[in-house]
N, C-alpha and C positions, 0 to 999 in steps of 0.2 A: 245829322246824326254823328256824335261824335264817338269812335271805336274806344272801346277801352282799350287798352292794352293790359293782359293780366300777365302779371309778373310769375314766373315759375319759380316755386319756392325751391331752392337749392336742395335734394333730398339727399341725406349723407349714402353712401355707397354702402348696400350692404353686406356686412362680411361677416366671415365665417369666423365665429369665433370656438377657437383648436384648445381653450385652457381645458375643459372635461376632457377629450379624445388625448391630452397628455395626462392629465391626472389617470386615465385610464390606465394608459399606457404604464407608469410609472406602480400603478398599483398590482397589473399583472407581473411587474418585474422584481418587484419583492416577493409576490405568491409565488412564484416558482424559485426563487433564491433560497427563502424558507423553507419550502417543500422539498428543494432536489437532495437526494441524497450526497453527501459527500465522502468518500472513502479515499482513503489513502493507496495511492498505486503500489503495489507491490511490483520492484524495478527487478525485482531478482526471479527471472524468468526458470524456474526450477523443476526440473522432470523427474520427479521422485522416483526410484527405486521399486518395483512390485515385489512383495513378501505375502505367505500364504497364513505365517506364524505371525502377523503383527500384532500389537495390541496399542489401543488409543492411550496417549498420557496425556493428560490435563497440562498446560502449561498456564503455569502462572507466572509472579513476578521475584518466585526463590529459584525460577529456572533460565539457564543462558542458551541463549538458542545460537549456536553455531552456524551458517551457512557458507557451504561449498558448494561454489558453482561450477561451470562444465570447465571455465579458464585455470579450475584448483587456488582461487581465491578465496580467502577466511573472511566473512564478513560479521560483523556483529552490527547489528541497529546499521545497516547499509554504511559500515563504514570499513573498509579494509583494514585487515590485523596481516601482519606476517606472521611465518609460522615460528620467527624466535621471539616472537612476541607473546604466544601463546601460552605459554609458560609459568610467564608471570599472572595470566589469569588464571589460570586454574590453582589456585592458593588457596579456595576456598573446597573443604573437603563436603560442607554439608550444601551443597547446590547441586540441582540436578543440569545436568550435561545435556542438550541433544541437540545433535548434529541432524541438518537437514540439510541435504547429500543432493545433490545430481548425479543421476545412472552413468552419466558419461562423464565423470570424472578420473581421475587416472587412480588406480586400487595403489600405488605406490605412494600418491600423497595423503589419501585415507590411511595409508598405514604408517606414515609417519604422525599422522594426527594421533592415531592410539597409540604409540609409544609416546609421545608426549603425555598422555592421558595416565599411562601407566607408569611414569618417572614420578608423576606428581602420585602414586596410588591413590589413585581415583577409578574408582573400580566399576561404576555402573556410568555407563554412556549408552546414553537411545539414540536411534535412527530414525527419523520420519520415512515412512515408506506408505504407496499407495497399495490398498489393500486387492489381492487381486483373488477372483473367484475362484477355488476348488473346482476341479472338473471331476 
């Protein structure tokens, strides 16, 4: 009796194949790119002021919003103005003014802001203030 000998067919190794589990991948990472919201940081960390009298104004894009933080820096669109710079902004009579104040500001540099406000007669400036309960 002659043995055969049977040859073992060489079986390829089987492997995991990873392309779907990155296509997965790849497609929950635009769903939440898409999805996540994105909002612009507000850097100017600002503790409004409480007022009992306040009243909401609409801001649009015929208003300059002023902001004064607690350091008595003038910021407009997060970009530092000095205050003899200011000056020359306010040349526009028909624009509304509001100033959004930090409580811990120094009242001496708020009041050099309104005499500036008041060289160019410019007469109405708002405050942003947090509105605060009646007791």
């Amino acid at each position: 009796m002659h043995l055969r000998k049977f040859k073992r067919r060489n079986k390829p190794l089987e492997l995991v194949n990873l392309i779907p589990m990155i296509n997965l991948i790849f497609l929950l990472l635009i769903f939440f790119l898409l999805t996540g919201v994105i909002s612009k940081k507000d850097s100017n960390d600002i503790s409004r002021p409480e007022s009992v009298y306040g009243k909401e104004v609409e801001i649009d894009n015929n208003n300059i919003v002023l902001t004064i933080n607690k350091k008595n820096e003038i910021l407009i669109e997060n970009k530092k103005l000095k205050i003899e710079e200011l000056s020359n902004l306010l040349l526009t009579k028909n624009k509304k003014y509001i100033l959004d104040l930090d409580k811990d500001s120094s009242i001496h540099f708020f009041n050099r802001i309104m005499k500036e406000f008041k060289n160019k007669d410019i007469k109405k400036v708002f405050v942003r203030v947090v509105e605060r309960e009646n007791d």
